[in-house]
C-alpha positions in Angstrom: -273.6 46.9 -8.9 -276.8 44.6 -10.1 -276.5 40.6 -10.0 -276.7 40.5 -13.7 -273.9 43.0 -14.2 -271.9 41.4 -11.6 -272.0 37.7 -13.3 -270.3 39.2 -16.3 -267.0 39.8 -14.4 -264.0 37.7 -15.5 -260.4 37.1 -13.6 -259.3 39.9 -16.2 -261.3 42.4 -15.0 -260.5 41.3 -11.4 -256.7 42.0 -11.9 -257.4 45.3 -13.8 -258.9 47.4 -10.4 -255.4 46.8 -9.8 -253.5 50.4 -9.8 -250.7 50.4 -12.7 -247.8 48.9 -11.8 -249.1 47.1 -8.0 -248.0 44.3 -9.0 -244.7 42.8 -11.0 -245.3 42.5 -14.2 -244.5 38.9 -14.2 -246.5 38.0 -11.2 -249.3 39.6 -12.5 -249.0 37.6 -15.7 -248.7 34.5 -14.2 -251.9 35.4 -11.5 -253.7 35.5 -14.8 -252.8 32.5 -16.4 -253.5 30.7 -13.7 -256.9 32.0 -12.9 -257.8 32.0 -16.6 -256.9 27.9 -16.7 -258.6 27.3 -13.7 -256.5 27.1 -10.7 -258.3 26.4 -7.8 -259.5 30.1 -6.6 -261.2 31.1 -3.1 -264.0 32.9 -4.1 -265.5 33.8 -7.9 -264.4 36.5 -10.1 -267.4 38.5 -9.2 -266.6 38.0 -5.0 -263.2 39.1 -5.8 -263.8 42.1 -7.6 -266.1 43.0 -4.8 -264.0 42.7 -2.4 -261.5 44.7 -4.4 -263.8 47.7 -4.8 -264.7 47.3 -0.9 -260.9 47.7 0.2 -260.4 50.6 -2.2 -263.1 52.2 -0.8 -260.8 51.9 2.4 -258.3 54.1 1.4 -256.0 50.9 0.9 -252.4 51.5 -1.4 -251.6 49.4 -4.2 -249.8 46.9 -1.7 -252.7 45.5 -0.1 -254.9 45.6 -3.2 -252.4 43.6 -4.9 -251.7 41.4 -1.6 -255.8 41.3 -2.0 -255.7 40.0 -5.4 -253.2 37.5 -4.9 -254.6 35.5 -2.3 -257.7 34.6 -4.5 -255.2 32.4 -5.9 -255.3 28.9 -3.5 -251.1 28.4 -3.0 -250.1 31.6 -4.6 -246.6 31.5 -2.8 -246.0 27.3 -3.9 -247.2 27.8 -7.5 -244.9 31.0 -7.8 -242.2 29.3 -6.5 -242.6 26.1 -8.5 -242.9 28.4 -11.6 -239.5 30.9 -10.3 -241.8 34.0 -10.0 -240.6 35.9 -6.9 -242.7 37.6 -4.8 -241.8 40.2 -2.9 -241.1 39.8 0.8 -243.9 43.1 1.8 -246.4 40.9 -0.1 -245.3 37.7 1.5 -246.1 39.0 5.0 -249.4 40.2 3.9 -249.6 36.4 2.2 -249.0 35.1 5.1 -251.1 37.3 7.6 -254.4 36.1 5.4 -253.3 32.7 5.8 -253.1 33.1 9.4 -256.3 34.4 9.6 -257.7 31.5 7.4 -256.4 29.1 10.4 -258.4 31.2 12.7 -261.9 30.8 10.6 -260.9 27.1 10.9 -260.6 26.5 14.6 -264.0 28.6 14.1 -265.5 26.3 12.2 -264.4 23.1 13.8 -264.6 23.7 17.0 -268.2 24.6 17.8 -268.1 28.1 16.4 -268.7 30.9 18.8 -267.8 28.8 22.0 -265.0 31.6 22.7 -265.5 34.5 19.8 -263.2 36.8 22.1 -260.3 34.0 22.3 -260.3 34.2 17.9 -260.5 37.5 18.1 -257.2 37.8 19.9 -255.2 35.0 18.2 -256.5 36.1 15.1 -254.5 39.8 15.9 -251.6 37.9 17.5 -251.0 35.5 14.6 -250.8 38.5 12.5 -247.6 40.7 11.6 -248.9 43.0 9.6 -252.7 44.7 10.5 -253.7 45.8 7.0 -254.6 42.3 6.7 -257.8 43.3 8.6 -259.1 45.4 7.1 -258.7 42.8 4.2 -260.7 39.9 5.5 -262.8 42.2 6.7 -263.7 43.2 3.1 -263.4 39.4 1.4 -266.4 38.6 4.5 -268.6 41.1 3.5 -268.5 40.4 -0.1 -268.9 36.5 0.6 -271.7 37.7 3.1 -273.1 39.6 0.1 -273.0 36.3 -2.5 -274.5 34.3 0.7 -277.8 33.1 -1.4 -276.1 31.2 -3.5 -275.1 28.8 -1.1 -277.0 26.2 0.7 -278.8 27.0 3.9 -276.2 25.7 6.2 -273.3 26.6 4.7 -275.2 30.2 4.8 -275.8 30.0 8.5 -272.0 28.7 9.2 -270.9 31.9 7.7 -273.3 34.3 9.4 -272.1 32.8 12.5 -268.7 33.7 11.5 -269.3 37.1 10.7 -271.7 37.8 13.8 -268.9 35.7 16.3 -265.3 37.5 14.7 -266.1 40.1 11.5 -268.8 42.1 12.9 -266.9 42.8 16.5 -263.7 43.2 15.3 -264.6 46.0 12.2 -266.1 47.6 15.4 -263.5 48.1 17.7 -261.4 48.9 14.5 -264.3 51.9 13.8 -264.8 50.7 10.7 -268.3 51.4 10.9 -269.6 51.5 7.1 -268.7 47.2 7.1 -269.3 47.0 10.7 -273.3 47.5 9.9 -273.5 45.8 6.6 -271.6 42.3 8.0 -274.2 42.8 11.4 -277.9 43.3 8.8 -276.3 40.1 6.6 -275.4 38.0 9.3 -278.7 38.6 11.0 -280.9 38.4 8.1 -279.1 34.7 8.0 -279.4 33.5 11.4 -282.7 35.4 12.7 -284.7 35.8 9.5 -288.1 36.0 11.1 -286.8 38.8 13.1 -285.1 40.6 10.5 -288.1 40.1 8.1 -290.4 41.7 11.1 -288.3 44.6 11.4 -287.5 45.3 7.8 -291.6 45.2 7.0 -292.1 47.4 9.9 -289.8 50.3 8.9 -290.9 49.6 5.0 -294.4 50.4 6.2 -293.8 53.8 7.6 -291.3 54.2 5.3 -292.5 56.8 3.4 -294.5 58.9 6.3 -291.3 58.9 7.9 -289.6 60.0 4.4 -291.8 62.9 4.0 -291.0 64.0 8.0 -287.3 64.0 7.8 -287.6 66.6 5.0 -290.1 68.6 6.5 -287.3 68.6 9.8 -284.3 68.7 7.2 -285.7 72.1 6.0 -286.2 74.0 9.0 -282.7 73.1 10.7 -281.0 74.1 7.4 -282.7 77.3 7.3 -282.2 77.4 11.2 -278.2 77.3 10.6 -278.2 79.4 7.5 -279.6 82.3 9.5 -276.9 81.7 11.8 -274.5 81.6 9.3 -272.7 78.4 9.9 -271.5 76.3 7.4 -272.5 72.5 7.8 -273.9 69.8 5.7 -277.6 68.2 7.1 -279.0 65.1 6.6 -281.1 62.4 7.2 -279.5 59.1 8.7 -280.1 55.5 8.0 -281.0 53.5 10.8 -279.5 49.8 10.4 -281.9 46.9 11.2 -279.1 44.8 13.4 -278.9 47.8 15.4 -282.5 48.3 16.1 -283.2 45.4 17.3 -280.5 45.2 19.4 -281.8 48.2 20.9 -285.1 46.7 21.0 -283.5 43.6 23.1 -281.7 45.9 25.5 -284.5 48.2 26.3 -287.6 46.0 26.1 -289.5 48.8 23.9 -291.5 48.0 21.0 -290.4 49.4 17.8 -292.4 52.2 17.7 -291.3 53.8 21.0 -287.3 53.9 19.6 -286.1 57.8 19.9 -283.5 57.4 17.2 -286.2 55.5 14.0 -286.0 59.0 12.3 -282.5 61.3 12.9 -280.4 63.9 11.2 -276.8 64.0 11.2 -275.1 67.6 11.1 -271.4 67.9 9.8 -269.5 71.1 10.6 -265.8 72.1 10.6 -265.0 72.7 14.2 -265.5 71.5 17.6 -267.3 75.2 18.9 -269.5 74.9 16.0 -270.6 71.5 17.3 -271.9 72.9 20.3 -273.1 76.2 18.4 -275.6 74.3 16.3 -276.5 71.4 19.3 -277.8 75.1 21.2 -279.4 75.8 17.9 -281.1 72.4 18.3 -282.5 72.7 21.7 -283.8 76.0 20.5 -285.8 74.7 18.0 -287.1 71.7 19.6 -287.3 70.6 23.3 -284.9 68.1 24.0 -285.0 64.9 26.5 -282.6 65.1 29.4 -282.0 61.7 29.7 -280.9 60.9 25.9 -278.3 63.6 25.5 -274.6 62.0 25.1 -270.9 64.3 24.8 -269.3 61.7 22.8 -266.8 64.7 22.1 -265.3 65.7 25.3 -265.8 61.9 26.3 -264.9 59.8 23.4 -266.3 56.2 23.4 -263.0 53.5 24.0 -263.0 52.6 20.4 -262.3 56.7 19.5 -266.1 57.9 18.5 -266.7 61.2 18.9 -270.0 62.8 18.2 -272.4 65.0 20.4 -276.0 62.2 20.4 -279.2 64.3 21.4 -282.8 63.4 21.4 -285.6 66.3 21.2 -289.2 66.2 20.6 -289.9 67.6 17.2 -292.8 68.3 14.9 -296.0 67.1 15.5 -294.7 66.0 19.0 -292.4 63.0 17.5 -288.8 62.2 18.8 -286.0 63.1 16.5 -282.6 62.0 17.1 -279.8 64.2 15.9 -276.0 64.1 15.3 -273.6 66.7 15.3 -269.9 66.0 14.5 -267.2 67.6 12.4 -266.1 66.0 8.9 -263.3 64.6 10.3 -265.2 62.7 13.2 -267.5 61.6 10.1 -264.7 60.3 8.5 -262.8 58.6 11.6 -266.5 57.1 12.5 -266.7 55.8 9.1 -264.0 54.7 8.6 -262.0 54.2 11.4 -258.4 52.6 11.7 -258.8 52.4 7.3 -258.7 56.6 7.6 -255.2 56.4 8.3 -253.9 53.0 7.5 -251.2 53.8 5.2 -247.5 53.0 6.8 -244.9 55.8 7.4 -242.3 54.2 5.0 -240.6 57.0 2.7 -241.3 59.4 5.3 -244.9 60.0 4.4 -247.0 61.8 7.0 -249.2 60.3 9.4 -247.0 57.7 10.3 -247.3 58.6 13.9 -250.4 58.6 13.4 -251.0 54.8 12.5 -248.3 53.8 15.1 -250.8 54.9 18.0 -254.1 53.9 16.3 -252.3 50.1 15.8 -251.2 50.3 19.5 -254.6 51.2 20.5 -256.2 48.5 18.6 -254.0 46.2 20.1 -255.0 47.1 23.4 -258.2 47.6 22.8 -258.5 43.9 21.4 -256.9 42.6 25.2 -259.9 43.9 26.7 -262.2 40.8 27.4 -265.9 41.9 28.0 -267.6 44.7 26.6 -269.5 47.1 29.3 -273.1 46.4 29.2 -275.9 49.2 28.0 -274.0 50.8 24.9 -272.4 47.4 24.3 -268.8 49.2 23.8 -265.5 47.8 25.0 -264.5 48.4 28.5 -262.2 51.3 29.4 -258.7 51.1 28.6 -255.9 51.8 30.8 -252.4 53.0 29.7 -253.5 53.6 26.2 -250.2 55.5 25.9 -247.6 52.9 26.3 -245.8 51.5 23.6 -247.2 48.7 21.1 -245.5 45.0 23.3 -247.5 41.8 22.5 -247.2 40.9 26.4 -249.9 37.7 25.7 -249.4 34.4 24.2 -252.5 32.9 22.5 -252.4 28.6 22.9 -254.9 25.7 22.1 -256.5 23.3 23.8 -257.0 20.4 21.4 -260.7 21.2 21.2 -259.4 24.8 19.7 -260.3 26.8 22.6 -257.9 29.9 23.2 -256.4 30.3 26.4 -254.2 33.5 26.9 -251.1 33.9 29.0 -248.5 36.4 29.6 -245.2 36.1 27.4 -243.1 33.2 28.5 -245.8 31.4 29.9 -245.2 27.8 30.2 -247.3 24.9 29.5 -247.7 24.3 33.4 -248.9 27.8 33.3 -251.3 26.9 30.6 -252.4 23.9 32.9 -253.6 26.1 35.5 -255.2 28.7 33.5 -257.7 25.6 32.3 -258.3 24.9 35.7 -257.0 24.8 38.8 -256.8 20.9 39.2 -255.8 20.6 35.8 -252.4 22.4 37.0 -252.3 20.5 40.4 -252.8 17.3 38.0 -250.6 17.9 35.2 -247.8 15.4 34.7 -246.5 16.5 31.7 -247.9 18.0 28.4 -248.0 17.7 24.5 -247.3 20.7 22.2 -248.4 20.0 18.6 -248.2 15.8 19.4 -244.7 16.3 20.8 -243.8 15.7 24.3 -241.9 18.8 25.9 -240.7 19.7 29.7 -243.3 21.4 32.3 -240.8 24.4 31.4 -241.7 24.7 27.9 -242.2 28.2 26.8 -245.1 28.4 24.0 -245.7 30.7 21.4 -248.4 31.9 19.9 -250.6 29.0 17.8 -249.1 26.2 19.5 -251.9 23.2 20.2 -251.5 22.3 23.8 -252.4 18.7 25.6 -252.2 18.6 29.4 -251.1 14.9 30.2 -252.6 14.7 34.0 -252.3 11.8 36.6 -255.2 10.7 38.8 -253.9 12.8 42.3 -253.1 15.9 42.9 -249.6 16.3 43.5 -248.4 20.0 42.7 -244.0 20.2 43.5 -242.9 23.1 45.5 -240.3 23.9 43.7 -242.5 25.0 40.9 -242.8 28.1 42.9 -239.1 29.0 42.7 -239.0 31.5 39.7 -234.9 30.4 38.9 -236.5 26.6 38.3 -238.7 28.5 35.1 -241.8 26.3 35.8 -244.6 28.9 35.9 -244.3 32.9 34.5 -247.5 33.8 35.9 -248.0 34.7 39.2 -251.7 33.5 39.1 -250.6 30.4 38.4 -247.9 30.8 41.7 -250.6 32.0 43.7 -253.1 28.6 43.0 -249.7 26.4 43.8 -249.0 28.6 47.1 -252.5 28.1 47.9 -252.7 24.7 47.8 -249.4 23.9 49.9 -251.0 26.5 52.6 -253.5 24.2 53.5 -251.7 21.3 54.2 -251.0 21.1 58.1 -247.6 23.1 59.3 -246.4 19.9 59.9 -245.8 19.2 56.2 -245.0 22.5 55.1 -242.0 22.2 58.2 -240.7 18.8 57.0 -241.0 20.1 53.2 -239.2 23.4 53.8 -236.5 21.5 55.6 -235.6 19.1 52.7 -235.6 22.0 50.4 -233.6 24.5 52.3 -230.9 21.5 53.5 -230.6 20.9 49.5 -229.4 24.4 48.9 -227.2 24.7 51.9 -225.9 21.1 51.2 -225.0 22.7 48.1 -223.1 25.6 49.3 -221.2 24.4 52.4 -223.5 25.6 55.2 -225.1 22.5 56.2 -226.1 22.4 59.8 -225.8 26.3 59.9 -227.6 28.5 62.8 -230.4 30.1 61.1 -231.2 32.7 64.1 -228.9 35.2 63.0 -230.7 35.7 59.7 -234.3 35.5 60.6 -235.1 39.4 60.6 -234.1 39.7 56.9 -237.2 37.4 56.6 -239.9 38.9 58.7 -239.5 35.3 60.8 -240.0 34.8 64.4 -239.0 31.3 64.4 -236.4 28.9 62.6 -239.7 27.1 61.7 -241.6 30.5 60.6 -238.9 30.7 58.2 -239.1 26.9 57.3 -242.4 27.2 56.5 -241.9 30.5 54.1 -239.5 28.5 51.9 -242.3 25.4 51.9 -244.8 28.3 50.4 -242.4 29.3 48.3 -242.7 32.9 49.3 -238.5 32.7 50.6 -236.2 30.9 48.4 -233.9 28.5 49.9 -231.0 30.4 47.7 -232.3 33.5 49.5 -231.5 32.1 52.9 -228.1 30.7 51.7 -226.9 34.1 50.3 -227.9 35.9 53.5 -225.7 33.1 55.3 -222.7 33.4 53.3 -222.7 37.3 53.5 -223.3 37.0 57.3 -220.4 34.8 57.5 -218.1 37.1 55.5 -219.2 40.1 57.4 -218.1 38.3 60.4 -215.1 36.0 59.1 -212.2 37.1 61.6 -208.1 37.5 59.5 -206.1 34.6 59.3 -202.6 35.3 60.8 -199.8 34.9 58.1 -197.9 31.5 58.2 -194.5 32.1 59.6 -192.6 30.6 56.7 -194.3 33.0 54.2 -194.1 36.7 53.6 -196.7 38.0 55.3 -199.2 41.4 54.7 -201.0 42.9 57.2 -203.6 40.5 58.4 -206.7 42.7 56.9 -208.2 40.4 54.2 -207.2 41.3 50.8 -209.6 42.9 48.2 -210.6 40.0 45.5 -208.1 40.2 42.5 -208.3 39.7 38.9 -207.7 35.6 39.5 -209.9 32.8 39.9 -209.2 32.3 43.5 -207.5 34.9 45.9 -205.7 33.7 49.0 -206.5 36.1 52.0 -203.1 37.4 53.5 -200.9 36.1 51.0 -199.4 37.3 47.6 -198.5 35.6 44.3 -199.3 32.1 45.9 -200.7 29.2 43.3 -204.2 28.4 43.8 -205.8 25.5 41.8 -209.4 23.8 42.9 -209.0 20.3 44.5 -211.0 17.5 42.3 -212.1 15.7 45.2 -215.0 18.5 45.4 -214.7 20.8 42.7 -216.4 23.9 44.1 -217.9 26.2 42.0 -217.7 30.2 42.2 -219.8 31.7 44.4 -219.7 28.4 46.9 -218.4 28.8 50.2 -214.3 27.4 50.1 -211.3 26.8 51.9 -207.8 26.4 51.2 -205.5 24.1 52.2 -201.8 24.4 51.2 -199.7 21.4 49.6 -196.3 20.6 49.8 -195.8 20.7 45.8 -198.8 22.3 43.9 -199.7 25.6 45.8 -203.2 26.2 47.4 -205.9 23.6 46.6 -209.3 24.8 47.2 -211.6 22.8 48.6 -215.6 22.7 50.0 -215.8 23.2 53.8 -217.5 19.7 54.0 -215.0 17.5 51.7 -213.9 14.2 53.4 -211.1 14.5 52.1 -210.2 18.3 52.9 -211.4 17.6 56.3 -208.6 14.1 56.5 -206.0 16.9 55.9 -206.5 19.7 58.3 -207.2 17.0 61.3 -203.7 16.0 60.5 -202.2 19.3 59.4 -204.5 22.7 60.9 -201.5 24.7 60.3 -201.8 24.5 56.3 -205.4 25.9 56.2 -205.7 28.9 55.0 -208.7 31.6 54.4 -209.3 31.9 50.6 -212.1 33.6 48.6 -213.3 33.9 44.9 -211.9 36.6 42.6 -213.2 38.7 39.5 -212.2 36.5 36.7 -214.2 33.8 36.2 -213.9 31.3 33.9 -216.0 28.6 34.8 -215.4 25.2 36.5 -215.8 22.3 35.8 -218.2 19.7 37.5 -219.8 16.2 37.2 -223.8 16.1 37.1 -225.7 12.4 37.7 -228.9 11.9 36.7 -231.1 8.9 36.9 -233.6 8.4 35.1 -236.5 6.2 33.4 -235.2 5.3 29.8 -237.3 6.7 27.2 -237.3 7.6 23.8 -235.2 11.1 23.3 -234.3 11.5 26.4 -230.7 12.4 25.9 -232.1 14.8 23.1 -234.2 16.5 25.8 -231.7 16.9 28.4 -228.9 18.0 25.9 -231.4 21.0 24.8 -232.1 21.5 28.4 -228.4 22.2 29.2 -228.2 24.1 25.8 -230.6 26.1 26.9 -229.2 27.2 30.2 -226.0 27.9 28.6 -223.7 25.2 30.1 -221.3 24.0 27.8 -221.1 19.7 28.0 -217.8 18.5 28.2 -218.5 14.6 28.1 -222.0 12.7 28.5 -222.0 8.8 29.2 -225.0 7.0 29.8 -224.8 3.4 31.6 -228.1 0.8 32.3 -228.8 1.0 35.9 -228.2 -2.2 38.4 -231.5 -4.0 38.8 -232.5 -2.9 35.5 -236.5 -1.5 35.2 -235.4 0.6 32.3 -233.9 3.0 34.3 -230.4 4.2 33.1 -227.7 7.0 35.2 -226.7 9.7 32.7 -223.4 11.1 33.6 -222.5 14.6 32.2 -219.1 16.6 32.8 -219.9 20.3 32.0 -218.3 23.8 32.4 -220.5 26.3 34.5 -220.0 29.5 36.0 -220.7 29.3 39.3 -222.8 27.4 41.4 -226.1 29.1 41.0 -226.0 28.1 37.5 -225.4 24.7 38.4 -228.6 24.9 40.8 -230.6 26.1 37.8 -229.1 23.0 35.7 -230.2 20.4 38.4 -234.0 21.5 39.1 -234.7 22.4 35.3 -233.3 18.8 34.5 -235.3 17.5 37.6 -238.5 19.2 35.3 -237.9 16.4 32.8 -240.5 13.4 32.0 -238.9 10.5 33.5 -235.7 12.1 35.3 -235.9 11.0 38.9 -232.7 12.8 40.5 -230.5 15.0 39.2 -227.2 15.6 41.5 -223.7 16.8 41.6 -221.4 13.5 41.4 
C-alpha cells in the first residue's frame, strides 16, 4: 500500500477489516464513536489498519483482530465500563496481555534499554496469559517501525532499539520469519544507517547482473526437475540486508565473497523428494563440502527444517539453494502463527498449539544463544508439560532477575549478588516492607534493604523456616558458614540443636547412639552438620525420639487398676493413650502444655485422671519425687485435634507489626485464640506480644516460632 493511499484511511475503515460480527455490535459502535471524536488513540488510523492487515496475514481469528482493534483505543476497558458496554472476558485477557506487554516496553525505555533484552523477553512471556498477544505486538511494532520517518530522530532510534533488543528476537524464536526480517532491515536501517546504506547500494549495483543470473540458473534446475518428473515450485530467494551483514560481522568476508548473495529455494511435497532433487543439485553443479546443512533430519531448536547447500554454478559463481516441502515453507514462514488458533469447540490442531506454546515457553528459558548460526541453545525435556517454574522480579533500576517458583525475596538478594544476600536485612516489594520469607510473583519491584556487615543466619538454611526456595541461594549461605573456623560452626550447631531438643524433651540426651544415621564420626561431626545446615536439628530430634521408643521398656500395671498384659498398647483413636491401661481419663497438664508429637509423661491424679506432662516440667518432676508410683508411660494417639499453647514474642515496636505477625500465623495455618500486646519494662520501644493459639503438634509450632523470628524487628519468639 503507497504513503498517499495509506494517509486516506479513517477509524471507519480501520474497524471494517474487522470480520462480520468479531465484535459486539455495541462495542463496536461505541469503538467508533470514540475514535471518530477523538479519544486519545495509540497509533494513527493508517498504523492501525496496518497492523490489522499484518495480523491477518497471520492466520489470526476474529478474536484477536478484534482484541487488535480495540486496544488502539487508550483505556478501552475504563471507558467501556464508564459507558456500561461489556466486554467480553476472552477479549479482556487479550486486553490485558497487550497491556502487560506495554509495561514491559516501559521498563525498556526507562531503564537504559537493552541493558538485559533477554530478562524482557522473559517477563514479557511470563506477564502474559494468553500468547496470541505476541504475535499481536509483534505486528503493531512492525507497522510503527514502518511509519518510523515520521518521527524525530531520537524517538526513531528509541524504537529501533526496541525492536532490535525484544521484537526482532522474540518473532524468531517464535519462527515467525516473514516479521522477523522486516523488524531486523528497519531497525537497522535506524540505528546503523551508514551500514545499511553501504550494503543496500552494494546489492542495488549488481542488482540486475545478478537478476539476469538467477534466471539463467532458475531455468535449467526447472528443466533439470521436469525431466525427472518431480513436481516442485523454484525460485529465486531474497537476501535480507540485516542478515547479510550479520554474516559479514561473523565471518570477516567482504560482501562479495558471501555463498548465499544469489540462491534458489525449491518447494516439493515430501521429505524423499527433498533429497531426490538436493542429488539432482549436486549433479548439476559441484557443491562445497563445508556449506552443506540437514536442517531436516536435524531441525534447528526453534523447529526449522530445510536441507541448505552451496554449489558452484555457472560461470564458476556460488549459488546457494533451498530445498524444503510446502509445509516447512509455511512453518518457516510463519511459524508458531501457522497454527495459532486454540482448540476450543473441538477444532483440530489443538494438540498441536498446546506443544508449539510449551516449546516456546521453553525455548524463551534458554538464556544465551550458541554462537556461529546465532540460534538458541539446545533444549532439554522439550516434551514435558507447559509449568511456568520461574518468577520474573525487579530491581528498582528495572533489571529482571529470574528465580524458581516460590522464590523469596532473600532468594532474590542472592541472585543479585552474593553479598547482597549475606547483607540483606530486610526488603521492599512495590514500597511495602515484607518478611525475608516473602514469596514474590511475577512483576513485583523488589528493594534489598542491606546493613553494613555481613551477617547471613543459619537457620535460613532450614527449608521448614521458608527463607530461601533455591538451593543456589542455600549453597552461597552453606558456603559462607564453612569457612568460619570449626570452632564457631561447634558452638553455633549446639545452640541450634539444644533449641530443638529443648523443645521436645530430650535436652541433655546422648547423641552416640544416632550418629550413623548421619554419616558422623563424632558428636561434634554431627554438631557441625546442623551448623552447615546440611542435618536439621528436627532431624536429630526425630531419630532420638524413635530411638527411644524402639527401646522404651513396659511399665508394669499399677496394682490397684485392672491391668493388660504389660506389651504397650497400639495408639487408639484418642488424643492421648495410656500404655497398659484401658478406658482411663487423660487430659494435658497446663503447667506445660505439650504438643503432639512431643515427648510426654503421665502422671496420675487423685481426682481428674491422667495429666500429661513434658519430661522436663518443674512441676511434673515436684510430683513424681514425691509420688514415683503414679507415673505412668503414655503416648500420643490418632485423633488429633490440636492443643493449645502460649507463644511470646518481643519485639521492636513498629508500625504494622501486629498486622505482619497476624498474617504470618494466618499463613501457617494456626488459628489465634487471644493476642495481647504489653510495653516492655525499660521501655526503648520494645513491646512482648503474647498470643494463645491452637496448633497441631509441635512441629507446627517450630515453624510458627522461626517464621515469626523472620520478622523486621522481632527479637525472640518462644513458647511461654
Amino acid at each position: 500500500m503507497s504513503v498517499a493511499a495509506i494517509a486516506t484511511i479513517t477509524w471507519n475503515d480501520a474497524l471494517a477489516r474487522l470480520p462480520k460480527d468479531a465484535l459486539p455490535a455495541p462495542l463496536a459502535a461505541f469503538w467508533h464513536e470514540r475514535a471518530e471524536a477523538g479519544a486519545p488513540m495509540r497509533d494513527r488510523a493508517d498504523v492501525l489498519a496496518d497492523t490489522l492487515s499484518i495480523v491477518a496475514s497471520l492466520n489470526a481469528d476474529a478474536e484477536v483482530l478484534a482484541a487488535t482493534l480495540l486496544d488502539s483505543l487508550v483505556d478501552i476497558e475504563a471507558l467501556a465500563a464508564e459507558a456500561q458496554v461489556e466486554v467480553p472476558e476472552r477479549l479482556h485477557v487479550l486486553l490485558e496481555g497487550q497491556r502487560a506487554a506495554s509495561r514491559v516496553w516501559a521498563l525498556h525505555r526507562d531503564h537504559g534499554g537493552g541493558r538485559n533484552p533477554e530478562g524482557m523477553r522473559r517477563l514479557l512471556l511470563a506477564l502474559v496469559r494468553d500468547l496470541r498477544v505476541v504475535p499481536i505486538v509483534l505486528s503493531r511494532q512492525l507497522s510503527r517501525m514502518r511509519a518510523a520517518w515520521r518521527l524525530p530522530m531520537e524517538e526513531q532510534r528509541a524504537l529501533a532499539r526496541m525492536t532490535r533488543d525484544i521484537h526482532a528476537p522474540l518473532a524468531n524464536r517464535l519462527g515467525i520469519w516473514q516479521l522477523k526480517w522486516e523488524l531486523e532491515d528497519l531497525a537497522f536501517r535506524v540505528l546503523e544507517p551508514d551500514a545499511y546504506l553501504r550494503i543496500a547500494q552494494s546489492l542495488d549495483d549488481d542488482r540486475s547482473g545478478r537478476e539476469r543470473y538467477i534466471e539463467t540458473v532458475l531455468e535449467l534446475l526447472r528443466k533439470a526437475v521436469a525431466e525427472q518428473g518431480i513436481e516442485a515450485d523454484v525460485a529465486g530467494r531474497p537476501k535480507h540486508i540485516y542478515s547479510i551483514w550479520r554474516k559479514m560481522q561473523r565471518k570477516a568476508l567482504p560482501i562479495e565473497e558471501l555463498y548465499d548473495l544469489r540462491a534458489l529455494r525449491v518447494l516439493v511435497e515430501d521429505i524423499p523428494t527433498c533429497y531426490a532433487v538436493l542429488g539432482l543439485v549436486h549433479a548439476l553443479w559441484v557443491p562445497i563440502p563445508s556449506e552443506f546443512d540437514d536442517y531436516v533430519a536435524r531441525p534447528k531448536p526453534n523447529g526449522y527444517r530445510s536441507l541448505h547447500t552451496a554449489v558452484i554454478g555457472p560461470a564458476g559463481k556460488t549459488l546457494e539453494v533451498q530445498i524444503r516441502t510446502r509445509e516447512m515453507h509455511a512453518q518457516s514462514e510463519l511459524g508458531v502463527a501457522a497454527h495459532w488458533r486454540y482448540k476450543e469447540g473441538g477444532s483440530a490442531g489443538g494438540a498441536t498449539m498446546d506443544k508449539r506454546i510449551a516449546w516456546m515457553r521453553k525455548l524463551l528459558e534458554q538464556a544465551a544463544e550458541a554462537a556461529g548460526e546465532g540460534e538458541a541453545a539446545p533444549l532439554h525435556g522439550i516434551d514435558s508439560d507447559l509449568v511456568e517454574d520461574r518468577v520474573y522480579a525487579l530491581t528498582p533500576k528495572g533489571e529482571v532477575i529470574d528465580l524458581p517458583q516460590g522464590g523469596t525475596v532473600l532468594d532474590f538478594a542472592y541472585a543479585i549478588h552474593s553479598m547482597v544476600g549475606h547483607r540483606c536485612r530486610g526488603a521492599k516489594v512495590d514500597g511495602r516492607i515484607v518478611p525475608l520469607t516473602h514469596a514474590l510473583r511475577t512483576g513485583e519491584r523488589v528493594e534489598i534493604l542491606t546493613g553494613k556487615t555481613a551477617e547471613p543466619r543459619r537457620d535460613w538454611l532450614q527449608p521448614s523456616a521458608g527463607f530461601l526456595a533455591s538451593s543456589r541461594s542455600r549453597d552461597k549461605v552453606r558456603a559462607w558458614f564453612n569457612k568460619l573456623d570449626r570452632e564457631r560452626n561447634l558452638q553455633a550447631g549446639r545452640e541450634l540443636l539444644d533449641r530443638d531438643l529443648r523443645r521436645m524433651g530430650l535436652l541433655h540426651t546422648d547423641l552416640t547412639p544416632v550418629l550413623g544415621r548421619f554419616n558422623a564420626q563424632t558428636e561434634d561431626d554431627l554438631l557441625v552438620l546442623v551448623a552447615l545446615g546440611d542435618v536439621g536439628p528436627n532431624q536429630v530430634g526425630r531419630a532420638l525420639l524413635d530411638l527411644e521408643k524402639a527401646t522404651q521398656e513396659p511399665e508394669p500395671a499399677l496394682p490397684a487398676l485392672p491391668a493388660k498384659p504389660a506389651a504397650s498398647a497400639a495408639p487408639g483413636a484418642g488424643a492421648v493413650t495410656v500404655q497398659g491401661v484401658d478406658n482411663l481419663l487423660a487430659q494435658v497438664a497446663r503447667c506445660c502444655q505439650p504438643l503432639p508429637g512431643e515427648a510426654i509423661v503421665g502422671y496420675l491424679t487423685r481426682a481428674r485422671g491422667v495429666s500429661v506432662h513434658r519430661p522436663d516440667c518443674a512441676a511434673f518432676l515436684r510430683l513424681a519425687a514425691k509420688e514415683p508410683a503414679r507415673v505412668l508411660p503414655v503416648e500420643w494417639g490418632t485423633r488429633r485435634n490440636g492443643q493449645e499453647v502460649a507463644v511470646r514474642v518481643d519485639a521492636v515496636d513498629r508500625k504494622w507489626l501486629l498486622k505482619d505477625i497476624t498474617t504470618l500465623v494466618a499463613q501457617v495455618g494456626v488459628h489465634v485464640l487471644a493476642l495481647r500486646t504489653d510495653p516492655m519494662r525499660g521501655g526503648n520501644g520494645r513491646v512482648r506480644v503474647q498470643l494463645q493459639a491452637r496448633v497441631s503438634d509441635y512441629e507446627q509450632l517450630g515453624l510458627l516460632l522461626a517464621r515469626l523470628e523472620s520478622l523486621p524487628g522481632v527479637e525472640a519468639a518462644r513458647r511461654a
